[in-house]
N, CA, C and O atoms as a GROMACS GRO file, in nm:
protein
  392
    1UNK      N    1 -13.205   0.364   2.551
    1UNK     CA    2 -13.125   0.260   2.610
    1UNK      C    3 -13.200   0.129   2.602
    1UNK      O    4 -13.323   0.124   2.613
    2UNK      N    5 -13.131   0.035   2.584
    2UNK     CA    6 -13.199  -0.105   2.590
    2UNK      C    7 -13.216  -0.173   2.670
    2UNK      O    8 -13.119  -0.199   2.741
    3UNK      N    9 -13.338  -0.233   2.699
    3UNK     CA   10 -13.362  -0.310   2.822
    3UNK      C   11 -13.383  -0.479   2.751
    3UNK      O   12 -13.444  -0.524   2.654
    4UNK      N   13 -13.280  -0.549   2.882
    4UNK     CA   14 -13.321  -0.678   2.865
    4UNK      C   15 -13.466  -0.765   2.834
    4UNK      O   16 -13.506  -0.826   2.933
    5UNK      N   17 -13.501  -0.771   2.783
    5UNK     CA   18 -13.644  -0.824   2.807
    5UNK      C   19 -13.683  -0.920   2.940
    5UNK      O   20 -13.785  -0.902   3.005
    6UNK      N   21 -13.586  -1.022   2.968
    6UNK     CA   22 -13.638  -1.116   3.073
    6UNK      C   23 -13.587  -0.998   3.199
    6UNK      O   24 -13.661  -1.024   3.294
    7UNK      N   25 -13.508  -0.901   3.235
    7UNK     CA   26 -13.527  -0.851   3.341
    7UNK      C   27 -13.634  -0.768   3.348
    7UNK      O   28 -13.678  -0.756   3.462
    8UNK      N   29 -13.720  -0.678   3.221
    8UNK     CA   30 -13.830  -0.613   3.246
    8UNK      C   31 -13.937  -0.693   3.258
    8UNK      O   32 -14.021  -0.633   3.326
    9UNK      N   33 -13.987  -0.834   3.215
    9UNK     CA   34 -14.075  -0.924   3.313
    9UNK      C   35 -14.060  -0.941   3.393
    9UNK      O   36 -14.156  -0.947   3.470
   10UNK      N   37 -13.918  -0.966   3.445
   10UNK     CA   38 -13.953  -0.992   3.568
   10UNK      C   39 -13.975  -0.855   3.662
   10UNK      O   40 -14.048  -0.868   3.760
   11UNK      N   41 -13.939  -0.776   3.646
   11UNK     CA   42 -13.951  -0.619   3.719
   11UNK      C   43 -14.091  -0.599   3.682
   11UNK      O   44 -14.155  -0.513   3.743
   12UNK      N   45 -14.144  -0.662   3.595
   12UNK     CA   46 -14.318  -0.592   3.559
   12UNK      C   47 -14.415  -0.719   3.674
   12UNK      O   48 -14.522  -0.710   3.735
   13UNK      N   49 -14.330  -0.812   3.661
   13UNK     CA   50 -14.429  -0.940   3.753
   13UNK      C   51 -14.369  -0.906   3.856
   13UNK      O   52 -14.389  -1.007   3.923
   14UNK      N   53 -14.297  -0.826   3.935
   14UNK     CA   54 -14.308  -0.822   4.057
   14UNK      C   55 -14.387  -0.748   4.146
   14UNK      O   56 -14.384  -0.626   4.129
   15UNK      N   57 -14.461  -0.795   4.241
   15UNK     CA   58 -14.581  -0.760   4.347
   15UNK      C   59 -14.479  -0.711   4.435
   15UNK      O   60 -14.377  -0.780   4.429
   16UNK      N   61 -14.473  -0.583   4.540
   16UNK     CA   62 -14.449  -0.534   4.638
   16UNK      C   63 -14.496  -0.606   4.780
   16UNK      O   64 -14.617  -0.628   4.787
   17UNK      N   65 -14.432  -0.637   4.870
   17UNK     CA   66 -14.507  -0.698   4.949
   17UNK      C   67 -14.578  -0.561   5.026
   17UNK      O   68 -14.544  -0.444   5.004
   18UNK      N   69 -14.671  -0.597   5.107
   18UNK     CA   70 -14.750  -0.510   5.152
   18UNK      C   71 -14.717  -0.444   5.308
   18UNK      O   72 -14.786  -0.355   5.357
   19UNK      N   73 -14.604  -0.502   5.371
   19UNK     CA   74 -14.518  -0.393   5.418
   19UNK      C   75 -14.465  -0.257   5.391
   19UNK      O   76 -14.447  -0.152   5.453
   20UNK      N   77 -14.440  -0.327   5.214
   20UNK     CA   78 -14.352  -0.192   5.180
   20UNK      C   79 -14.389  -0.072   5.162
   20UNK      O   80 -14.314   0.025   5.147
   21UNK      N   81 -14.545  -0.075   5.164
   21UNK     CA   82 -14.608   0.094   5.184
   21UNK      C   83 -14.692   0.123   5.026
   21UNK      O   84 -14.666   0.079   4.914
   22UNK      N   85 -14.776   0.194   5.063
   22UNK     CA   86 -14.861   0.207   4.926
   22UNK      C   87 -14.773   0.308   4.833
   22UNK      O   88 -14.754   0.284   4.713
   23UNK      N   89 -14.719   0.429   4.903
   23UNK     CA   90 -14.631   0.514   4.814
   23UNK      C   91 -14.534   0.414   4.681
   23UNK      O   92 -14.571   0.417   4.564
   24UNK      N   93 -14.472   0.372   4.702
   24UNK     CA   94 -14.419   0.262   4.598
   24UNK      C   95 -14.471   0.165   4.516
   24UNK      O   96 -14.414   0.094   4.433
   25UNK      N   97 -14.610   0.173   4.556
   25UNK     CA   98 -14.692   0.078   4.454
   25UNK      C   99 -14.778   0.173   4.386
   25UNK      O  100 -14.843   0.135   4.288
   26UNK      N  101 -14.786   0.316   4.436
   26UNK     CA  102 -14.830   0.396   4.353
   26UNK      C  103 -14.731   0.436   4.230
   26UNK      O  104 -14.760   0.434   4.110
   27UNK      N  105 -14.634   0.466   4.278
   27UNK     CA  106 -14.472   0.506   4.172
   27UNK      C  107 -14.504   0.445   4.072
   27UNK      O  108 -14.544   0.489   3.964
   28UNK      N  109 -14.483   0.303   4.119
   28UNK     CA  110 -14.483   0.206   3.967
   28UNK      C  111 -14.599   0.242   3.900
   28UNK      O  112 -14.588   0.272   3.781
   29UNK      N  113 -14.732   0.245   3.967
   29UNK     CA  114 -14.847   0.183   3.880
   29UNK      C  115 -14.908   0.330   3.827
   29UNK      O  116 -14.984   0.328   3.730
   30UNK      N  117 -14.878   0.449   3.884
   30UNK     CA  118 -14.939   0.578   3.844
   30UNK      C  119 -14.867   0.609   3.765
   30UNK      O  120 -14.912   0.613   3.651
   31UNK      N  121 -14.765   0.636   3.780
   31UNK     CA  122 -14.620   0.759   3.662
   31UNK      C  123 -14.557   0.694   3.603
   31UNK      O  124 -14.464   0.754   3.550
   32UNK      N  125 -14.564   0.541   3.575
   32UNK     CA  126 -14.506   0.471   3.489
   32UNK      C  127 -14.304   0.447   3.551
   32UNK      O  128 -14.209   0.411   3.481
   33UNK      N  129 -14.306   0.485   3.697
   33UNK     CA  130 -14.216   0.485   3.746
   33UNK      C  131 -14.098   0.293   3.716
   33UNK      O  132 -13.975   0.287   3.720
   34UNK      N  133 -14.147   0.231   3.703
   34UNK     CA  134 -14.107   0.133   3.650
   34UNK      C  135 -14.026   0.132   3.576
   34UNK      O  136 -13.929   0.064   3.611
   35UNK      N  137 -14.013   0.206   3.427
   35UNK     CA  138 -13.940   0.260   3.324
   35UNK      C  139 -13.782   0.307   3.376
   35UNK      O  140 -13.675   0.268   3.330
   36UNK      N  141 -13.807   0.400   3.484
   36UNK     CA  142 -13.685   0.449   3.555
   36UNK      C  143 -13.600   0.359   3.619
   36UNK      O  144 -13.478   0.347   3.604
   37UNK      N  145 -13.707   0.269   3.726
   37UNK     CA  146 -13.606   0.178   3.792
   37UNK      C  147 -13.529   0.088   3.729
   37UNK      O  148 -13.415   0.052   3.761
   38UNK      N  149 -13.641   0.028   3.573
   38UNK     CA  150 -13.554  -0.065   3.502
   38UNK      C  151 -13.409   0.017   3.395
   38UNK      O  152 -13.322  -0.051   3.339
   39UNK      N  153 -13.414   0.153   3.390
   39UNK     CA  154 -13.282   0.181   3.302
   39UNK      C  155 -13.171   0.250   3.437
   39UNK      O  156 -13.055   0.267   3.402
   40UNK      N  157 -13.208   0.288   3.588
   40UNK     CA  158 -13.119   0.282   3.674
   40UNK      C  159 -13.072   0.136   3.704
   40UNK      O  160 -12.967   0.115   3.766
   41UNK      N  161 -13.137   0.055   3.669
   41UNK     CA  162 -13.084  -0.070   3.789
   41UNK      C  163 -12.998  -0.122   3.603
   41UNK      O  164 -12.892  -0.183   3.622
   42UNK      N  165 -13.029  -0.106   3.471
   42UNK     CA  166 -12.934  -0.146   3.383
   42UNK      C  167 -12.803  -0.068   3.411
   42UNK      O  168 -12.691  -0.119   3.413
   43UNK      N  169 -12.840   0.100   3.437
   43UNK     CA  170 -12.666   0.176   3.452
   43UNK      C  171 -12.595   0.133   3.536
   43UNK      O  172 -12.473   0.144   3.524
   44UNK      N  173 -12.654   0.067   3.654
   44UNK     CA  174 -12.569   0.055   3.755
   44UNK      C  175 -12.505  -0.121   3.745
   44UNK      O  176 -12.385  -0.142   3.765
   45UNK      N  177 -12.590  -0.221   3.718
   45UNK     CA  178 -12.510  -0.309   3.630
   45UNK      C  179 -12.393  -0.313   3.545
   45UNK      O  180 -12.320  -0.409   3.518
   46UNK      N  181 -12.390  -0.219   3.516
   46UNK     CA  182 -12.308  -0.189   3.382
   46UNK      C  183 -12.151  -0.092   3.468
   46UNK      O  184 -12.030  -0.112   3.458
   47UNK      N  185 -12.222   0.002   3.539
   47UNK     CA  186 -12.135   0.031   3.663
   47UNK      C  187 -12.046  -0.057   3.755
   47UNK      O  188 -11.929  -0.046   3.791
   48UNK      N  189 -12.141  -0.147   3.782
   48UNK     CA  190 -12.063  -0.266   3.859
   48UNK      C  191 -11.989  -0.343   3.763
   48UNK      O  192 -11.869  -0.360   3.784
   49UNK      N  193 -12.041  -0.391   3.667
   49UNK     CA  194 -11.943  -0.440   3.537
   49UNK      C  195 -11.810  -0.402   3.526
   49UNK      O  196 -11.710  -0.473   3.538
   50UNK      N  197 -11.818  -0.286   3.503
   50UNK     CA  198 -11.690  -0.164   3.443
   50UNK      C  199 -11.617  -0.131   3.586
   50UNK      O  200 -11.525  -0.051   3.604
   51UNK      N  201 -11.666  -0.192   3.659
   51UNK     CA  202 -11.587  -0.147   3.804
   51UNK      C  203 -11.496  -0.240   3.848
   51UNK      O  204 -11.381  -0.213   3.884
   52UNK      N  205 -11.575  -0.421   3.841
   52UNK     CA  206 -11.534  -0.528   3.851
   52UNK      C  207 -11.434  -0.559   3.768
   52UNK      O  208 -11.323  -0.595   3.806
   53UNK      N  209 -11.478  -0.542   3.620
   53UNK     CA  210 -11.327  -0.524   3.556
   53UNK      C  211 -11.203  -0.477   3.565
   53UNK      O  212 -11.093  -0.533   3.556
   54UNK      N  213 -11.252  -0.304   3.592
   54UNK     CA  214 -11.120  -0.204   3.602
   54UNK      C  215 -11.026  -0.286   3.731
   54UNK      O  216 -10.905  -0.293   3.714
   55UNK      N  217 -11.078  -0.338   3.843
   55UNK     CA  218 -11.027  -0.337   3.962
   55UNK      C  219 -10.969  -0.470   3.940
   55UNK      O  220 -10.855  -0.473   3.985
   56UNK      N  221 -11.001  -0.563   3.896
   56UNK     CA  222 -10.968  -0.730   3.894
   56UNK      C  223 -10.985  -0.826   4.065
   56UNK      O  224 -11.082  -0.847   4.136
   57UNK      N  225 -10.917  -0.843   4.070
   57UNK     CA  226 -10.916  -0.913   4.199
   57UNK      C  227 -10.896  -0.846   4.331
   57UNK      O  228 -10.877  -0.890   4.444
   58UNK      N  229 -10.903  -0.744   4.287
   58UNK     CA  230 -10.889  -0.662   4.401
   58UNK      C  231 -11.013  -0.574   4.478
   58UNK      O  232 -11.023  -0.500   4.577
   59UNK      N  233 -11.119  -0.641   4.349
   59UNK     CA  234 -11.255  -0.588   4.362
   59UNK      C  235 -11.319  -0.640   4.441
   59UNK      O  236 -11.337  -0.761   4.441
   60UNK      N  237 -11.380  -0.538   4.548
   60UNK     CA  238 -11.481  -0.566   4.709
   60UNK      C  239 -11.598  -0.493   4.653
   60UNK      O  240 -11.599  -0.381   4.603
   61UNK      N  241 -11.725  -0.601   4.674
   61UNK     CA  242 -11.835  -0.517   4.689
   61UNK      C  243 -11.865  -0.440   4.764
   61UNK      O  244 -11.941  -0.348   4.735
   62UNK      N  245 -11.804  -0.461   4.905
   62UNK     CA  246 -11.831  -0.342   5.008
   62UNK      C  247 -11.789  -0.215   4.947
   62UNK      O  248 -11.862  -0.122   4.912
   63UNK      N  249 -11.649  -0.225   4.937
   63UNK     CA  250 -11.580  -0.076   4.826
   63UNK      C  251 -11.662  -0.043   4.779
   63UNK      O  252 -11.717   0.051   4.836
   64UNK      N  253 -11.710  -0.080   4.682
   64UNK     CA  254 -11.814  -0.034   4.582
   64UNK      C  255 -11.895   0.011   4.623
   64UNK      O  256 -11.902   0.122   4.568
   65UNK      N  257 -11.972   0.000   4.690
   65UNK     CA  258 -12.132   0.001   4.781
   65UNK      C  259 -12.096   0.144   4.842
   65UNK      O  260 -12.137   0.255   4.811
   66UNK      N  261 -11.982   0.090   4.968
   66UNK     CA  262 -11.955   0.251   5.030
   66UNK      C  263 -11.916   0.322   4.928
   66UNK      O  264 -11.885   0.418   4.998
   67UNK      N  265 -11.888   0.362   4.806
   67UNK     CA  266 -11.834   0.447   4.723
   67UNK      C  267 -11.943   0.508   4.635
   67UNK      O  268 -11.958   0.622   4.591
   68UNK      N  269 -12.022   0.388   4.620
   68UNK     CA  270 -12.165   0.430   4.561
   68UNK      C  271 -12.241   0.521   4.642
   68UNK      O  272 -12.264   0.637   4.608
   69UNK      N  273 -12.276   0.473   4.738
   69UNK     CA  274 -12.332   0.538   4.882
   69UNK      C  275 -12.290   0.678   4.945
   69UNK      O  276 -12.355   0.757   5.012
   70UNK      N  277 -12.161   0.679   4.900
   70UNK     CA  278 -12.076   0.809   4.950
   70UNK      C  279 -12.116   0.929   4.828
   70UNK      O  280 -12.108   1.049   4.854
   71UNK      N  281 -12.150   0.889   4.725
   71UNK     CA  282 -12.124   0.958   4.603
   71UNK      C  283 -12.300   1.041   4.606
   71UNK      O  284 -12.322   1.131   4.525
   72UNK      N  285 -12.398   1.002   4.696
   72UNK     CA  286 -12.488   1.039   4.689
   72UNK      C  287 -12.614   1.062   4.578
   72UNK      O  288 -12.584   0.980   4.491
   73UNK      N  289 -12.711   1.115   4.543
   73UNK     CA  290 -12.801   1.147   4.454
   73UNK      C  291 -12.790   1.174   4.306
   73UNK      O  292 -12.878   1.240   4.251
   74UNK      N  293 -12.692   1.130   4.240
   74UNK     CA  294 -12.646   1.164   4.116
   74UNK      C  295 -12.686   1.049   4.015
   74UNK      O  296 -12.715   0.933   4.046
   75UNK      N  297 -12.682   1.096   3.901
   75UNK     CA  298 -12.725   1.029   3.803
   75UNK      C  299 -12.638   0.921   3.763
   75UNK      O  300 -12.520   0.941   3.734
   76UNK      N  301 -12.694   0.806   3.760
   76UNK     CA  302 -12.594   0.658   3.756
   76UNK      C  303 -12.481   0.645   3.659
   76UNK      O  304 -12.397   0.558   3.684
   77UNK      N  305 -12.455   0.771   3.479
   77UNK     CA  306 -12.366   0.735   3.448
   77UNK      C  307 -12.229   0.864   3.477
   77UNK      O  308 -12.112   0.856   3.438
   78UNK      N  309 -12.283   0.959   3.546
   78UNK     CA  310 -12.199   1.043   3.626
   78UNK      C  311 -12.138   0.995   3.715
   78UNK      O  312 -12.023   1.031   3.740
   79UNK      N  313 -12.210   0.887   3.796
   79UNK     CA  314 -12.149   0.808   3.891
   79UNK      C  315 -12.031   0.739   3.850
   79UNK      O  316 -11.916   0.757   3.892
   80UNK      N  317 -12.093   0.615   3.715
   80UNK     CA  318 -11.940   0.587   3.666
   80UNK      C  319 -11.882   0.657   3.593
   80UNK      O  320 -11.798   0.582   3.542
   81UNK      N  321 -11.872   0.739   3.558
   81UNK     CA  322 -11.739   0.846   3.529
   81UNK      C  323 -11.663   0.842   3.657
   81UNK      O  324 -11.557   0.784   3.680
   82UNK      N  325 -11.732   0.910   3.732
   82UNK     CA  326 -11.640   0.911   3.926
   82UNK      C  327 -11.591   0.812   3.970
   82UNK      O  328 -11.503   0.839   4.052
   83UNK      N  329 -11.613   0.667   3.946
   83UNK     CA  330 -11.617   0.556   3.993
   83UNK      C  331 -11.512   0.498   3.909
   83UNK      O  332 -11.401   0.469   3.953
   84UNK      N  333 -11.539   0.487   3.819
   84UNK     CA  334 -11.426   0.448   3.635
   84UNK      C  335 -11.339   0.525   3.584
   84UNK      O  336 -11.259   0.484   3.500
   85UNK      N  337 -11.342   0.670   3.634
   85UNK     CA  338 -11.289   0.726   3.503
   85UNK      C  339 -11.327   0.748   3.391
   85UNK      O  340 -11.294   0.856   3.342
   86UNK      N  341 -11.388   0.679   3.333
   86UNK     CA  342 -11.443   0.668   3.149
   86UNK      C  343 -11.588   0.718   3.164
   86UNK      O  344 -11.685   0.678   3.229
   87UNK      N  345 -11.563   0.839   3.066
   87UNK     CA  346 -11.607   0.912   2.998
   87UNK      C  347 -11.758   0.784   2.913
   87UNK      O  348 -11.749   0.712   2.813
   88UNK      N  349 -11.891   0.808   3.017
   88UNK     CA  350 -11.942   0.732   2.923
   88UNK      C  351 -12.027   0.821   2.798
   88UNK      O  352 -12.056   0.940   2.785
   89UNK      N  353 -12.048   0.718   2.730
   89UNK     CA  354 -12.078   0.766   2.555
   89UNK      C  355 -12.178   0.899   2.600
   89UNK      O  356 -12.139   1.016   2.596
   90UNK      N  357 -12.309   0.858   2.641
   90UNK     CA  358 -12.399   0.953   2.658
   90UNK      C  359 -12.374   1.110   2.728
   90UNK      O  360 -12.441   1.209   2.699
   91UNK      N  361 -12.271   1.105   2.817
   91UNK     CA  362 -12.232   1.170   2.907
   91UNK      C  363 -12.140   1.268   2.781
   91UNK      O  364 -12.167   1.388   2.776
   92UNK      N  365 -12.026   1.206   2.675
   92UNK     CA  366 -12.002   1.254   2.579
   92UNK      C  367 -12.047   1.348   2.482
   92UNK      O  368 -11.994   1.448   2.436
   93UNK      N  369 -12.159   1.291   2.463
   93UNK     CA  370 -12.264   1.367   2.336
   93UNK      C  371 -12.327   1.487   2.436
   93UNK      O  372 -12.334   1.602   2.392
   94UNK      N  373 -12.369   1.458   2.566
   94UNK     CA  374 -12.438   1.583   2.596
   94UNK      C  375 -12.300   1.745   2.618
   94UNK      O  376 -12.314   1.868   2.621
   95UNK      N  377 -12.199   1.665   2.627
   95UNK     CA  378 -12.107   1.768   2.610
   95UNK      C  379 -12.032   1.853   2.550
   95UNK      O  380 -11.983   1.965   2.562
   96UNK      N  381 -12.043   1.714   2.444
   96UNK     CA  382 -12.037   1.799   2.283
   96UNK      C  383 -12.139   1.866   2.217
   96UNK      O  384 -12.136   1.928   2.111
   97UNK      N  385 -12.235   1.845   2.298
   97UNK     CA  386 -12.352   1.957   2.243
   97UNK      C  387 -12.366   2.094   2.244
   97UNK      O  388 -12.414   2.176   2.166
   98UNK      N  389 -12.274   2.103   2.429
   98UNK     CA  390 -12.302   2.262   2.446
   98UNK      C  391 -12.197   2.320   2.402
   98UNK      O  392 -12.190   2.443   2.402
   0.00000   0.00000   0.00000
C-alpha cells in the first residue's frame, strides 16, 4: 500500500508527549510499530472518503465515529466493506484465493 510521503514525516517527526506513557514510545521505536499506524490511519482515510461520498450531505461525523466505534477490533478494510458496502480490492483477491 502506498504511503503519502508528507504524512509519514510528519508521523516519523512526531514526539509523544510524556504523559502519554512509555508503552507507546516503545511501539513506535522497538517493533517498527509506526509502519502500522501509518497504513491504518491511510485505510481509514480512505474509509471516511468512501463514506463521505456514499452519504452526501447527509454525512455526520458523529454517525461515522459511533459506527466505527460500534464495529469494534476489526481490520480497517473489513470495516469499510460494513460501512460502504464495496467490496474493497484487497479484501477481493484474498477471496479469490481460497
Amino acid at each position: 500500500m502506498l504511503i503519502v510521503p508528507r504524512a509519514r514525516g510528519l508521523a516519523l517527526g512526531y514526539t509523544p508527549s510524556p504523559a502519554s506513557g512509555l508503552p507507546h514510545r516503545l511501539l513506535l521505536r522497538l517493533t517498527r510499530g509506526r509502519d502500522s499506524y501509518l497504513i491504518g490511519k491511510q485505510q481509514i482515510e480512505m474509509l471516511l472518503a468512501a463514506r463521505k461520498k456514499q452519504l452526501g450531505d447527509s454525512f455526520r461525523m458523529r454517525q461515522f465515529m459511533d459506527s466505527f466505534n460500534a464495529a469494534g477490533l476489526v481490520p480497517a478494510s473489513l470495516l469499510r466493506w460494513e460501512l460502504t458496502g464495496e467490496l474493497p480490492e484487497d479484501v477481493r483477491r484474498m477471496l479469490a484465493s481460497q
